[in-house]
C-alpha positions in Angstrom: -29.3 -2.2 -35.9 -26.2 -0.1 -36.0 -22.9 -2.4 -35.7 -20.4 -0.7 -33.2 -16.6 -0.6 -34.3 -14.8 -3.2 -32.3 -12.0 -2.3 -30.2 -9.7 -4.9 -28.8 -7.8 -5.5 -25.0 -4.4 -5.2 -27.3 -5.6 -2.1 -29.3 -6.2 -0.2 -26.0 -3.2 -1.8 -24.2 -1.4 -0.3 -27.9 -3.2 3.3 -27.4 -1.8 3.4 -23.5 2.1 2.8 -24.0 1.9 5.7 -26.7 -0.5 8.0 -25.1 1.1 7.1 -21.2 4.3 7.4 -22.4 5.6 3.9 -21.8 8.0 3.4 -24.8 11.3 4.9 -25.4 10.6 6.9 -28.2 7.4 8.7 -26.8 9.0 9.7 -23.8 8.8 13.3 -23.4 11.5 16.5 -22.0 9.3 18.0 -19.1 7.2 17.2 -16.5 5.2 19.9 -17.8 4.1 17.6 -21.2 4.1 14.6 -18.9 1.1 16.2 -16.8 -0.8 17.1 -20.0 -0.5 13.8 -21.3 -2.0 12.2 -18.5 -4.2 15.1 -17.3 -2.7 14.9 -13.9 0.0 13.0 -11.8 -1.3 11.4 -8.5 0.1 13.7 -5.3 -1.1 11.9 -2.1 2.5 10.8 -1.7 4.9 13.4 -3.2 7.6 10.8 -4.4 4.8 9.8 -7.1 4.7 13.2 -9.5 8.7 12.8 -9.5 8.7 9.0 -10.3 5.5 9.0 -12.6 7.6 12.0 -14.4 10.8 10.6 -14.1 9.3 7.0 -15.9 8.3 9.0 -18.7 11.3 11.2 -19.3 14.1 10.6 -21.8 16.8 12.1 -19.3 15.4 12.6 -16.0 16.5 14.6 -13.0 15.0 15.3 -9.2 16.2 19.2 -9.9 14.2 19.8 -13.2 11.1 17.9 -12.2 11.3 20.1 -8.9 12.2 22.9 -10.9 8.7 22.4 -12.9 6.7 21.7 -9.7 7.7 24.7 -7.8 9.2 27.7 -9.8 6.4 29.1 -11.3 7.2 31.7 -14.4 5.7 34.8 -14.4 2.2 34.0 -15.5 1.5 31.5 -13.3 2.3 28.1 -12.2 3.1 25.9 -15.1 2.0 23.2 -12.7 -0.3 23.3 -9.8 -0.9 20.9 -6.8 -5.0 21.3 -5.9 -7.3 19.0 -4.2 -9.7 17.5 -7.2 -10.7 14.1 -8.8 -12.2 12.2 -5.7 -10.7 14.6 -3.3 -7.2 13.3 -4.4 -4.4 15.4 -4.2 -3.2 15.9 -7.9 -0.6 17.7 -9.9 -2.1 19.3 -13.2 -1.6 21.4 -16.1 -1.8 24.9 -14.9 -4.0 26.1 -17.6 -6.6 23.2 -16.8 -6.5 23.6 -13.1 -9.6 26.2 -13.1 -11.6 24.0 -15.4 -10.5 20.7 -13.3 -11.4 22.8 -10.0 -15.0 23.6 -11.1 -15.8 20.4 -12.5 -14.3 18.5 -9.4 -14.7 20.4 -6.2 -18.3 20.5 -5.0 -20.0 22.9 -2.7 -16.2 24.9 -2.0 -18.2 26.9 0.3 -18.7 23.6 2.8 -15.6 23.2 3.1 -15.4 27.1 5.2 -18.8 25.7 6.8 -17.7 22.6 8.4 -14.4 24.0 9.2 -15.8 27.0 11.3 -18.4 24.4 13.2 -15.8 21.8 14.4 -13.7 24.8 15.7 -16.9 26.6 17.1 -17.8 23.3 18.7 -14.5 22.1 20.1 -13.0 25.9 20.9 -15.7 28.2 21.4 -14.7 30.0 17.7 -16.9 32.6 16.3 -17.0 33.7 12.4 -15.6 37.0 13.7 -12.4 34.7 15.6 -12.1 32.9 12.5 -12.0 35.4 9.7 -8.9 37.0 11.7 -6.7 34.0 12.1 -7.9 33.3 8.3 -6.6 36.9 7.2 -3.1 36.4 9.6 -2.3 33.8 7.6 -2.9 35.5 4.0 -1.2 38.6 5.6 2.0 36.7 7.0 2.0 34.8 3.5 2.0 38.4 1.9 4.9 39.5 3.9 7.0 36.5 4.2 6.7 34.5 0.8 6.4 30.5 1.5 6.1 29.4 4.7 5.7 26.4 6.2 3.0 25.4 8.5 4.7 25.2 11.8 6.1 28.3 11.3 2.7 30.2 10.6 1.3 28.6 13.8 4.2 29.9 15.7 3.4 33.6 14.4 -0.1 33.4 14.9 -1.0 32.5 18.3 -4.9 31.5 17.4 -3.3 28.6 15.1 -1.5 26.6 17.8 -5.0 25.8 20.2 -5.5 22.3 19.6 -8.8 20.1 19.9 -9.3 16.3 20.1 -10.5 14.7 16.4 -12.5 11.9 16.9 -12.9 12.3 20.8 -13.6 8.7 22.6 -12.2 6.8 19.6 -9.8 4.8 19.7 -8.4 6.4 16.9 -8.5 9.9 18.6 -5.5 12.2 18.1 -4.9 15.8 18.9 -5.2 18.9 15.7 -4.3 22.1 16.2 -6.3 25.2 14.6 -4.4 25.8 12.2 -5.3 22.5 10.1 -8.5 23.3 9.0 -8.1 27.1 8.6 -4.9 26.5 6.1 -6.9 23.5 4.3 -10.0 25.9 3.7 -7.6 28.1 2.2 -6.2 25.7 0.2 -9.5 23.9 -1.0 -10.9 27.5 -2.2 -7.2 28.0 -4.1 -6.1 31.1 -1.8 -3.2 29.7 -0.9 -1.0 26.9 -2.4 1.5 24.5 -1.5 5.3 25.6 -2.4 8.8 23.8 -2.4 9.1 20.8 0.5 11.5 21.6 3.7 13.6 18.7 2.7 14.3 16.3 -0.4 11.8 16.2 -3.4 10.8 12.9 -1.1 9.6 15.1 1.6 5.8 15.6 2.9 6.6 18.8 4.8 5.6 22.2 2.1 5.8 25.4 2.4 2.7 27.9 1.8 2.3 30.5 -0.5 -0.4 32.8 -1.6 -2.1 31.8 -5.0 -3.5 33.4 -7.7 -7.3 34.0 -7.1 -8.9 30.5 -9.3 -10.7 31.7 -12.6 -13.7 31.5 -12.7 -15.1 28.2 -15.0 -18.9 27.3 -15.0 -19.6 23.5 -13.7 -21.1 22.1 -17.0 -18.4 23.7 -19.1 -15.7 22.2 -16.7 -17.0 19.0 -16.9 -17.4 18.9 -20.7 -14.2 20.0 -20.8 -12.1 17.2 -18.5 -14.2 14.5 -20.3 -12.6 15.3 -23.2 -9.5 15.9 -21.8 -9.8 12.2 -20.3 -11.4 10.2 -23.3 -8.3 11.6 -25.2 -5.6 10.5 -22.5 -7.5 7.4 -21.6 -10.3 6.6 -24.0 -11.9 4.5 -24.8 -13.3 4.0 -21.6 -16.5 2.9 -19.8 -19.2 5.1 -18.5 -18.1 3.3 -15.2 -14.7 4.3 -16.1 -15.4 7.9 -16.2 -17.8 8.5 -12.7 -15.5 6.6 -10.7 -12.4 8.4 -11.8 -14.1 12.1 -11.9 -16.0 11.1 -8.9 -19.2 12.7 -10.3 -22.8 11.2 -9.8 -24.2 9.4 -12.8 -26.6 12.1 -14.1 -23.0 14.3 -14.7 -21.5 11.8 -16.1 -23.6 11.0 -18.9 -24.1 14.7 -19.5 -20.6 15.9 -19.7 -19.8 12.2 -22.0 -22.8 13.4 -24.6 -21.1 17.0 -24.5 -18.1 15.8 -26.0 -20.1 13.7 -28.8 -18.3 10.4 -27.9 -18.8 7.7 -30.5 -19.1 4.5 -28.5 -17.1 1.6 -29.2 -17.6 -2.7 -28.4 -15.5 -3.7 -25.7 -14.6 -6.5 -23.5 -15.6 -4.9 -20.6 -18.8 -3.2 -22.6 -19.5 -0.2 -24.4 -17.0 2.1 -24.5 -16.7 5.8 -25.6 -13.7 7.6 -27.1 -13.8 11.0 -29.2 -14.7 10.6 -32.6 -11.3 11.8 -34.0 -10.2 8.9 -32.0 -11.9 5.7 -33.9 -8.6 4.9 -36.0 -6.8 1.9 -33.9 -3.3 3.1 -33.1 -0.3 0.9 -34.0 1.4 -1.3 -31.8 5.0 -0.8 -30.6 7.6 -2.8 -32.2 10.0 -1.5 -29.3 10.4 -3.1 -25.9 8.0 -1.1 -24.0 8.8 -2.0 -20.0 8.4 0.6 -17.3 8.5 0.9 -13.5 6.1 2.8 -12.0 5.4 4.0 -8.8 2.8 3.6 -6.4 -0.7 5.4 -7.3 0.7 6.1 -11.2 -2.3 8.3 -12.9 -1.7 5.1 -15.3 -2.5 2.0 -13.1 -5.2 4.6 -11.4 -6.7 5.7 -14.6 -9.6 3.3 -14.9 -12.6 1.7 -12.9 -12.2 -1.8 -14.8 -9.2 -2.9 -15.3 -8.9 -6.2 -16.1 -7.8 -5.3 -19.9 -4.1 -4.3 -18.4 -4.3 -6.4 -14.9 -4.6 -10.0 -14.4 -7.1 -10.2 -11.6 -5.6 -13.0 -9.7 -2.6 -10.5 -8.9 -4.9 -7.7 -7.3 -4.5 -8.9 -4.2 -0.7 -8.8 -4.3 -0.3 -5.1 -6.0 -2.9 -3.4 -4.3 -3.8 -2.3 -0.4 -7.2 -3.0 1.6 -8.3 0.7 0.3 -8.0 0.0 -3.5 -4.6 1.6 -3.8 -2.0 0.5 -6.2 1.6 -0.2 -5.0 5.0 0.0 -7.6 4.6 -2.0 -10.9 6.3 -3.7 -13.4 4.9 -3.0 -16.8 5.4 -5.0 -20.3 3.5 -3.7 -23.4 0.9 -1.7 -21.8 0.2 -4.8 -19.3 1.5 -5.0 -15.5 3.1 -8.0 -15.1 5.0 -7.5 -11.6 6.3 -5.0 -8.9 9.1 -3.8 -7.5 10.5 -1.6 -4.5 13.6 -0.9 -2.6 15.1 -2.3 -0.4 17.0 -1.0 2.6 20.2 -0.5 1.1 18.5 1.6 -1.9 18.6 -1.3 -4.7 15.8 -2.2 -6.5 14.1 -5.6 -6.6 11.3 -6.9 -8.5 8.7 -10.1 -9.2 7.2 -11.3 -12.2 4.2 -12.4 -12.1 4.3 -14.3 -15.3 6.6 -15.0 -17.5 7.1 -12.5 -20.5 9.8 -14.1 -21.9 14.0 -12.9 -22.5 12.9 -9.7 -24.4 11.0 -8.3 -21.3 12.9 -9.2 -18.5 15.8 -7.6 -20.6 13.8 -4.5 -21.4 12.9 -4.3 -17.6 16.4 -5.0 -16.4 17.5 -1.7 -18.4 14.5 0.1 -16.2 16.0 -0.8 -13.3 19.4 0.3 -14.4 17.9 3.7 -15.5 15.5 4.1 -12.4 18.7 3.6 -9.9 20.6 6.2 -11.5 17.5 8.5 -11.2 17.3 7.7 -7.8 21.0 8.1 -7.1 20.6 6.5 -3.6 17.7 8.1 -2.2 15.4 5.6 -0.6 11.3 5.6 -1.3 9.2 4.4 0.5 5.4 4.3 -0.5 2.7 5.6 1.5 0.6 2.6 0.8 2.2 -0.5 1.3 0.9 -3.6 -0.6 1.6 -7.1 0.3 3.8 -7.3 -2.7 5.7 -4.2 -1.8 6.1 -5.2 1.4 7.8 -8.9 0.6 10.6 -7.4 -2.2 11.5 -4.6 0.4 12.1 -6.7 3.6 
C-alpha cells in the first residue's frame, strides 16, 4: 500500500502567503506578475483587479495598475479582460488568455445562436439584420478606436430597438439590441473592453476591436490551466479544481492526469499538486496581514475552504450567492473584514483574536490601503452582512 506524503492546513496556509503574495517581501512591481501569480484577478466588479493588485504591490498606484489594464504594447495586451472560469469576468495574463479561452468557453458558437433567436423572437431579426448591425459595430470600432456603448447605439440605429427580458416577471426590465450583439462579440474575443468613462472605480468601458483569439485545442488548454492552477494554488482537491474551472468531472480528471499530479493526504482528502511541488515551503517569519477586496482570486481560489476559513464566519463574509465580501487576512488565514465607510476611512472586525503582532501588522494595512485609496470610496458589488454592518 503506497503511503501518501502528508501535507498539513499550516503548510498550505505557508505555500498561499508566498505564492498569493501576502507577505512584504514577496510583493511584486506590476500588475502584470500579480495576474501570473494568481492566473487571473476576479473582474465582475472592476474595483477588484486594482485592489487585488494594489494588496500585492510593494508601491502601488491607480495610474500604473490602469496603465497595465488598458495600454496595451505593441504585441498585444499584456493583460486581457475575457469572459472564462464559470462565466466569470476575469483579468489574465495575455499570453494565457487563448489557452484559458479554449479550455473555459464552451460551445462559443451558442453564444451567436441564442443571441440571434431572442432578437428574432422579440424583434422580428433575421441572420441577414443581424450580421449588418454585427459588422457596424466592428466597422465604427475600426474607424473610431474605443467607444463606449451608448455611443455605438447612437451611431447605429438597429442597436437602440429595445425588447422586454423576462416579459411577465416581476423581475422584467427593458434591453436594447445592442446588448447581446456587443456581448457575442465580446464572448468570441472580436472586440474587447478598453479604458472606463470615469475613475478606475467605474463600470462604464469603452469598446475596442481585438486581436482575432489564437487558436488552442480544448484538451491542450485544459492541460495547460491545470497546471497553471496546481502551481498557483496546489495542492488542491479534485473538487477544488471542477468547481473553480467549472468543467464536468470527466475533464477534470483528464486534464489533472495530464499534468502527472502526485497526490498528496489532506484534511479535506486527497489532494494533487505538481510533482516539482512535493517539498513543503517555509513558513513566514514576517507579519503577513492583508486586506483584500471583495471576490479576491485568493478567498475565490478553492471549492473547500475550511483550511483558511473558519466556517462559523461564512455567514458573515459571504452573500446568499456564495460570493465573498472584503477580508482581513493573518498568516494565510482570514480572520476578519473590513470596508469603508461614508466618509472614505476604513474599518474592520476580528473575528478572533490573533493577538498584538496581527492587529499591528493589520493596522499598518490599513494605513497603506488609505493612502492607496487617497479618498476614493468603494463600494462592493456584493454586499455581505459583515460588509454591510462596518460601512453603515
Amino acid at each position: 500500500m503506497t503511503v501518501l506524503p502528508r501535507i498539513t492546513a499550516a503548510q498550505r496556509r505557508a505555500r498561499l502567503v508566498r505564492r498569493h503574495l501576502l507577505a512584504p517581501s514577496v510583493r511584486e512591481k506590476t500588475a502584470e506578475a500579480v495576474a501570473a501569480a494568481l492566473i487571473g484577478l476576479h473582474a465582475t466588479d472592476p474595483a477588484t483587479v486594482f485592489l487585488a493588485v494594489a494588496a500585492r504591490l510593494h508601491t502601488p498606484t491607480a495610474a500604473a495598475i490602469g496603465r497595465s489594464l488598458y495600454d496595451a504594447p505593441a504585441g498585444g495586451p499584456a493583460l486581457e479582460r475575457i469572459r472564462c472560469m464559470r462565466g466569470t469576468m476575469f483579468v489574465v495574463p495575455g499570453h494565457l488568455a487563448p489557452a484559458v479561452r479554449s479550455a473555459t468557453v464552451r460551445d462559443s458558437h451558442r453564444h451567436r445562436t441564442d443571441a440571434m433567436a431572442k432578437l428574432r423572437e422579440a424583434l422580428g431579426w433575421d441572420e441577414h439584420r443581424y450580421a449588418t448591425a454585427e459588422r457596424a459595430v466592428l466597422d465604427t470600432l475600426a474607424a473610431r478606436g474605443a467607444t463606449t456603448a451608448a455611443q455605438l447605439t447612437a451611431e447605429i440605429p438597429d442597436l437602440r430597438e429595445q425588447f422586454a427580458t423576462f416579459p411577465g416577471k416581476s423581475y422584467e426590465s427593458r434591453q436594447r439590441a445592442g446588448t447581446p450583439v456587443l456581448g457575442v462579440l465580446a464572448a468570441e474575443g472580436r472586440i474587447r473592453r478598453a479604458r472606463p468613462t470615469g475613475s478606475w472605480t467605474s463600470a462604464q468601458f469603452r469598446w475596442t476591436l481585438a486581436r482575432p483569439p489564437a487558436d488552442v485545442p480544448a484538451a491542450g488548454a485544459r492541460t495547460t490551466l491545470a497546471r497553471h492552477y496546481l502551481k498557483a494554488f496546489g495542492p488542491v482537491t479534485v473538487d477544488d479544481l471542477k468547481w473553480w474551472t467549472g468543467w464536468n468531472l470527466t475533464d477534470t480528471r483528464k486534464a489533472l492526469t495530464a499534468t502527472g499530479a502526485q497526490a498528496a493526504e489532506l484534511d479535506q482528502g486527497t489532494g494533487y499538486l505538481l510533482p516539482e511541488d512535493l517539498e513543503p515551503a517555509p513558513a513566514t517569519a514576517e507579519p503577513a496581514a492583508a486586506l483584500l477586496p471583495g471576490l479576491d482570486p485568493t478567498a475565490m481560489g478553492w471549492r473547500n475552504r475550511d483550511w483558511y476559513l473558519d466556517p462559523d464566519h461564512t455567514k458573515a463574509l459571504f452573500d446568499r450567492n456564495g460570493n465573498i465580501g472584503p477580508t482581513v487576512w493573518w498568516h494565510g488565514r482570514i480572520i476578519g473584514a473590513w470596508a469603508q465607510r461614508p466618509d472614505a476611512t476604513i474599518r474592520y472586525r476580528l473575528l478572533a483574536d490573533p493577538g498584538r503582532a496581527a492587529r499591528t501588522a493589520v493596522d499598518r494595512e490599513i494605513a497603506r490601503l488609505t493612502a492607496f485609496l487617497d479618498g476614493t470610496r468603494v463600494t462592493p458589488c456584493y454586499r455581505t452582512p459583515l460588509e454591510r454592518s462596518l460601512a453603515a
